[in-house]
C-alpha positions in Angstrom: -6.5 20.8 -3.8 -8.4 18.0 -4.7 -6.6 14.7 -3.5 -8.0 11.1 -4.2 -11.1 12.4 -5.2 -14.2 10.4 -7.0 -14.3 10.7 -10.6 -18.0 11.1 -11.8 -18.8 11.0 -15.6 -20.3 13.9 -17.2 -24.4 13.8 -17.8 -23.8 12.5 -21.3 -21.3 10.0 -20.5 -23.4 8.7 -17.6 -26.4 8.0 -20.1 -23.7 6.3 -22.7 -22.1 4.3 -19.6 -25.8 2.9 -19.1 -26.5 2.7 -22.8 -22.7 0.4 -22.3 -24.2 -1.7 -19.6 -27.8 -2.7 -21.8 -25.8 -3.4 -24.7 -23.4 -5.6 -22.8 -26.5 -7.4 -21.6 -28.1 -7.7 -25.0 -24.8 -9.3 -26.5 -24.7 -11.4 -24.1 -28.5 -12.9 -24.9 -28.0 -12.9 -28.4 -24.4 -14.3 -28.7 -26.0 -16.7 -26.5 -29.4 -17.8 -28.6 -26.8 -17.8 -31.9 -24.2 -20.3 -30.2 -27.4 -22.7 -28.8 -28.2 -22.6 -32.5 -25.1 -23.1 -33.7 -24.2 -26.1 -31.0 -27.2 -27.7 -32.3 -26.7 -27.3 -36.1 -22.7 -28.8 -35.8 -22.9 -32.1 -36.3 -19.5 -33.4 -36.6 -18.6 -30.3 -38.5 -14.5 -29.0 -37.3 -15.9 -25.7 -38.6 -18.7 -25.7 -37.3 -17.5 -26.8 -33.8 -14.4 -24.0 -34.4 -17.3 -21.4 -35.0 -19.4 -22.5 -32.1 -16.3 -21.6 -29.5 -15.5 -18.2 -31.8 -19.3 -17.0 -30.8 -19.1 -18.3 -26.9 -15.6 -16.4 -26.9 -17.6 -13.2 -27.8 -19.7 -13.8 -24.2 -16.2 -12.8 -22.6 -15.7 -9.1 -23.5 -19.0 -7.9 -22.0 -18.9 -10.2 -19.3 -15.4 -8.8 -18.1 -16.5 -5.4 -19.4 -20.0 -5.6 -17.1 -17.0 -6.4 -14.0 -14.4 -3.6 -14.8 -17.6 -1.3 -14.8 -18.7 -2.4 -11.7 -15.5 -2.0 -10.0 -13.9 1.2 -12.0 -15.8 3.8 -9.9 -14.7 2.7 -6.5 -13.6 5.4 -4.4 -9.5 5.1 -3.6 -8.2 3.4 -0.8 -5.2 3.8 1.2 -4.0 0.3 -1.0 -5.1 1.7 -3.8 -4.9 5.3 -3.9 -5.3 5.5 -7.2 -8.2 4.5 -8.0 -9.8 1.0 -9.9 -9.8 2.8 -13.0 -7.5 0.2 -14.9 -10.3 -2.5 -13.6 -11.1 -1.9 -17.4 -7.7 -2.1 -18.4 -7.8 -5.4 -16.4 -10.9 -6.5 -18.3 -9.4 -6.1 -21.7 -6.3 -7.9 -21.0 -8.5 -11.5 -19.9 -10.1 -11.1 -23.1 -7.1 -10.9 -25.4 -5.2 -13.9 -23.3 -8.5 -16.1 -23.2 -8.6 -15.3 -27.6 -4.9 -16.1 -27.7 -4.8 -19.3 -25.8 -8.1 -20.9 -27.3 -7.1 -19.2 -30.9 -3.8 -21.5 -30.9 -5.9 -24.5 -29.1 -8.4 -24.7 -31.9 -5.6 -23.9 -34.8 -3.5 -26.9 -33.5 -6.8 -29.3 -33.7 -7.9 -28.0 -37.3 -4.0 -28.6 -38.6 -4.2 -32.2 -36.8 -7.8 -33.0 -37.9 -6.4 -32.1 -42.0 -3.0 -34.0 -41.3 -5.1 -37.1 -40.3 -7.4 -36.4 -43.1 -10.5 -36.8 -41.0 -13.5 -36.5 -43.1 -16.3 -35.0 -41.4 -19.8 -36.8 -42.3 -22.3 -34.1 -43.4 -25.3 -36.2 -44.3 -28.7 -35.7 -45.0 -31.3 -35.4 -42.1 -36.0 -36.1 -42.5 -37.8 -32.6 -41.7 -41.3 -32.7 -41.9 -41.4 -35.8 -44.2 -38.9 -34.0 -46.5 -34.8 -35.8 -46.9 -32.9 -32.2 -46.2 -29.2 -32.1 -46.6 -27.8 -31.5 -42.9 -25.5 -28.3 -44.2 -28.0 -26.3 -44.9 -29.4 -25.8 -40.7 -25.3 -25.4 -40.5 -25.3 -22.8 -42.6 -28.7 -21.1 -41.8 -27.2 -21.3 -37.9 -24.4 -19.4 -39.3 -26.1 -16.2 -41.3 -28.6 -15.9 -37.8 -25.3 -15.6 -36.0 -23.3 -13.3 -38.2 -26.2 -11.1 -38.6 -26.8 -10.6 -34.8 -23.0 -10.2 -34.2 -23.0 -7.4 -37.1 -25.8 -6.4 -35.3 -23.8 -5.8 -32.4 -21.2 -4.4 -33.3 -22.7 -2.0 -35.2 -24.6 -0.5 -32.1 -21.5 -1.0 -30.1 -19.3 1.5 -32.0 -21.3 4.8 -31.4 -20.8 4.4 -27.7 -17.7 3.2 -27.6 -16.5 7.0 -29.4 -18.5 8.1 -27.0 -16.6 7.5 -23.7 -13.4 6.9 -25.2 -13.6 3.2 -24.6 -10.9 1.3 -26.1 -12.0 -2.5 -24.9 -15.3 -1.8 -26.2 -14.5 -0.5 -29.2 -12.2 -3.7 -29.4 -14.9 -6.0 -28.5 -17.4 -4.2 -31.3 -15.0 -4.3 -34.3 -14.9 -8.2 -33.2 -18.2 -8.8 -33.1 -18.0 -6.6 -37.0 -15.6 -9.0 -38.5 -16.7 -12.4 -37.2 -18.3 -12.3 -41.1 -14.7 -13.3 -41.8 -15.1 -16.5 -39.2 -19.0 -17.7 -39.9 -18.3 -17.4 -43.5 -15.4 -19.1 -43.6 -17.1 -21.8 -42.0 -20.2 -21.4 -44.9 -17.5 -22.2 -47.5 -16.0 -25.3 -45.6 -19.3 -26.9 -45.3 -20.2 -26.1 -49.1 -16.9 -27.7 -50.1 -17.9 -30.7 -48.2 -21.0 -30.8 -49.9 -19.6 -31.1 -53.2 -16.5 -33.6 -52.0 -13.9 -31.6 -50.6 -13.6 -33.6 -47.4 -10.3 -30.9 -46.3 -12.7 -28.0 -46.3 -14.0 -28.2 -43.3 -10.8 -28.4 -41.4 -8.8 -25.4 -43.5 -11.9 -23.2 -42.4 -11.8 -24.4 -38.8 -8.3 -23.3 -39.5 -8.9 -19.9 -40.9 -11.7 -19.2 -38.1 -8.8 -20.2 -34.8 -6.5 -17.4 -37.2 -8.9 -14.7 -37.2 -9.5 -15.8 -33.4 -5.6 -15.3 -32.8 -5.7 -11.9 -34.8 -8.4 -10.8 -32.4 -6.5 -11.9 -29.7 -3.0 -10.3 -30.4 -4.2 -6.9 -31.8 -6.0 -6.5 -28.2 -3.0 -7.7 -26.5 -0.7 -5.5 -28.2 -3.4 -2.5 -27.1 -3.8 -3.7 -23.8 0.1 -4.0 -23.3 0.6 -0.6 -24.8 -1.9 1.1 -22.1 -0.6 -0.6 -19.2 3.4 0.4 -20.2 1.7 3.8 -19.9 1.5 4.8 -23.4 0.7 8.5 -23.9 -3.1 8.5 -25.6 -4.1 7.6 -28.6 -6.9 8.1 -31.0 -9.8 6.2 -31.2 -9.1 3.0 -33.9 -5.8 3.7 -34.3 -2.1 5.0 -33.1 -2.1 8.5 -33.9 -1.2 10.8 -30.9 -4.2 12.8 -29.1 -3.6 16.4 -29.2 -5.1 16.8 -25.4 -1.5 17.2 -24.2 -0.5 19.6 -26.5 -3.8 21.4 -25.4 -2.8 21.5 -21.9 0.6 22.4 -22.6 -0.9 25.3 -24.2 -3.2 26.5 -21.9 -0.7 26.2 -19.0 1.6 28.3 -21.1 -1.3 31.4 -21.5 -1.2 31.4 -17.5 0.3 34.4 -16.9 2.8 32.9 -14.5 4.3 30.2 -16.4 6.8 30.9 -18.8 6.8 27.4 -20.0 5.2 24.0 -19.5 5.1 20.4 -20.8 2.8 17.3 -20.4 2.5 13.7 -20.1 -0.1 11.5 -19.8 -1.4 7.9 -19.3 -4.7 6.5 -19.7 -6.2 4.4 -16.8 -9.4 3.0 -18.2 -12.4 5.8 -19.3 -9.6 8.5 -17.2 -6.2 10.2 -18.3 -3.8 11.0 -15.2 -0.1 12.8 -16.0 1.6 15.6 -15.0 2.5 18.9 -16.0 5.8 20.5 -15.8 5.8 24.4 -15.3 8.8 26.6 -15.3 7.2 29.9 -13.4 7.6 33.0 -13.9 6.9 34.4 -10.2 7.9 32.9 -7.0 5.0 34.7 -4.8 1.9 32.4 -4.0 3.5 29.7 -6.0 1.5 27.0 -4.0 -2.0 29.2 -4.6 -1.5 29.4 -8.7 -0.5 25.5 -8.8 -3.6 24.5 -6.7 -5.4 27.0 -9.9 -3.9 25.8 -12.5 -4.4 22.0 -11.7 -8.2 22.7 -11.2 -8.5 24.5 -14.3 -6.9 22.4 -16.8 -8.7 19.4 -15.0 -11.5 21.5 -17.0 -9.7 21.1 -20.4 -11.5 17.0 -20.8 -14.1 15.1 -18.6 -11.8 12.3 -18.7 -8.9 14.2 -17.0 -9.3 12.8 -13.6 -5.5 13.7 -11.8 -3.0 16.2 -13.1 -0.2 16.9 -10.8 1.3 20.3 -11.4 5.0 20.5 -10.7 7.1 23.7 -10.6 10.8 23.1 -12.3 13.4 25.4 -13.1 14.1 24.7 -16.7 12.8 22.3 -19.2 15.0 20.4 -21.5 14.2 18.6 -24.5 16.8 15.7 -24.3 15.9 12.3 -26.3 16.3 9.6 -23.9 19.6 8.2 -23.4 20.1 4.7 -25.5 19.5 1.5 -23.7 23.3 -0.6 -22.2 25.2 3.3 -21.6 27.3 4.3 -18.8 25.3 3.5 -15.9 24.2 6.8 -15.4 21.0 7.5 -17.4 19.4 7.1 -14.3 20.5 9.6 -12.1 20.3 11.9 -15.4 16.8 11.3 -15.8 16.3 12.2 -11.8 18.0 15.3 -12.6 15.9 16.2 -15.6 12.3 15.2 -14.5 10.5 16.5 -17.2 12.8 15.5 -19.9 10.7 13.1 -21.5 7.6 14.9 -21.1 5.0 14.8 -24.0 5.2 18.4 -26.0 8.0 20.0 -24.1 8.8 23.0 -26.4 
């Protein structure tokens, strides 16, 4: 029995944690040559200021991702016997707060900058003897940046599938849809050009809302995988059918009559346990230590399943929240009650 052992990554997923890495290093060189440009293409442009924060927040999720990575593979301690897995976890959550707070900071200025009716002055600037209208280095600033964030994200996504990784498939589908932020942006600065002084500040506006959008749908991810959320598919909130596969292949044992499954994700691993009802008393201790290293077999990212022998499995719904103080002590009674894929 394998106890507080060191997860390694399969071959392939060692090659796409690398392939991770160098990408998380090339966004961060690019996102940083687009925001130089950008900073000095703004002028006193609210959207152009609003988009030259949006690309330096995109320096955050590979900076915490290039951390959690570094940490993640630790071996377990005594204070942390389970591991640093969730050091990714960790990660994702500083990246949705940091969106969150500075989305609502920069949504607050725009609204304030259009109630004041500040008109941002977008003149004309001498380029090699020629009178050039200063929007158009804005707006060249701002197709070079959405095209290397496309970029991005676009090389992002592959791996991401790849090792199951959740923050940086996050982080790639926001470097995808930062269109949405550098073109609004392209259209405020147009409507300035032809007298719309409030089009700046409604697309600063619109940029700090796609910034907030970012922010909350990785919140509401990150939340969900820290309340220990069963897993989920890639890009969405369908169920994975992993548990149901181990529930299955635990029940084709020829010494468990039935079984159930839950699991958690922790980072790149899944941890859970598995509820067995056996059939035989006789080297119980030998065909759990089995059975726990061959369903570890079922996924590489399976890094701890505890096997636990019960004598019945019940499928109860869990009692309602405010009932008569004893849902507790039920619950103890019934461990595997709320197991994933019982029966």
């Amino acid at each position: 029995m394998r106890f507080g052992r060191r997860f390694e990554f399969p071959k392939e997923q060692q090659e796409q944690r690398r392939h991770a890495k160098r990408l998380a290093w090339l966004s961060i060189v690019l996102i940083t040559s687009a925001a130089t440009f950008l900073a000095f293409a703004s002028g006193q442009s609210q959207a152009m200021k609003t988009a030259w924060v949006s690309d330096l927040l995109g320096l955050v999720p590979p900076v915490a991702l290039l951390v959690a990575m570094h940490f993640e593979l630790k071996e377990p301690t005594e204070r942390f016997p389970y591991g640093y897995f969730r050091a990714v976890t960790l990660a994702f959550l500083v990246t949705a707060v940091v969106l969150g707070m500075v989305g609502v900071w920069l949504f607050v200025d725009s609204v304030m900058k259009l109630v004041r009716q500040e008109r941002p002055p977008i003149g004309s600037m001498e380029l090699f003897g020629y009178e050039l209208w200063a929007g158009w280095p804005m707006i060249v600033a701002l197709v070079y940046a959405v095209a290397l964030d496309m970029l991005i994200g676009y090389l992002k996504r592959p791996v991401a599938e790849k090792l199951h990784d959740k923050a940086l498939e996050a982080d790639a589908d926001m470097n995808r849809a930062d269109w949405l932020s550098q073109g609004s942006a392209i259209v405020g600065i147009l409507l300035v050009g032809y007298g719309f002084w409030w089009g700046d500040a409604v697309a600063a506006g619109i940029i700090s809302l796609n910034i907030i959008r970012d922010g909350w749908h990785n919140l509401h991810q990150v939340l969900a995988d820290l309340m220990d959320e069963t897993p989920t598919k890639m890009g969405g909130k369908d169920l994975e059918e992993l548990p149901r596969k181990i529930k299955d292949a635990a029940e084709r044992m020829d010494w468990v009559e039935k079984a159930a499954v839950r699991l958690r994700e922790q980072g790149h691993v899944l941890a859970g346990d598995v509820f067995v009802v056996p059939r035989v008393e006789k080297d119980l201790v030998a065909h759990i230590e089995q059975a726990a290293d061959d369903l570890l077999k079922l996924d590489w990212r399976l890094y701890g399943l505890t096997v636990m022998p019960v004598s019945s499995l019940e499928a109860q719904a869990p009692p309602r929240p405010g009932g008569d103080g004893r849902a507790p002590q039920r619950r103890a009674e019934r461990a595997s009650s709320g197991a994933h894929g019982a029966q």
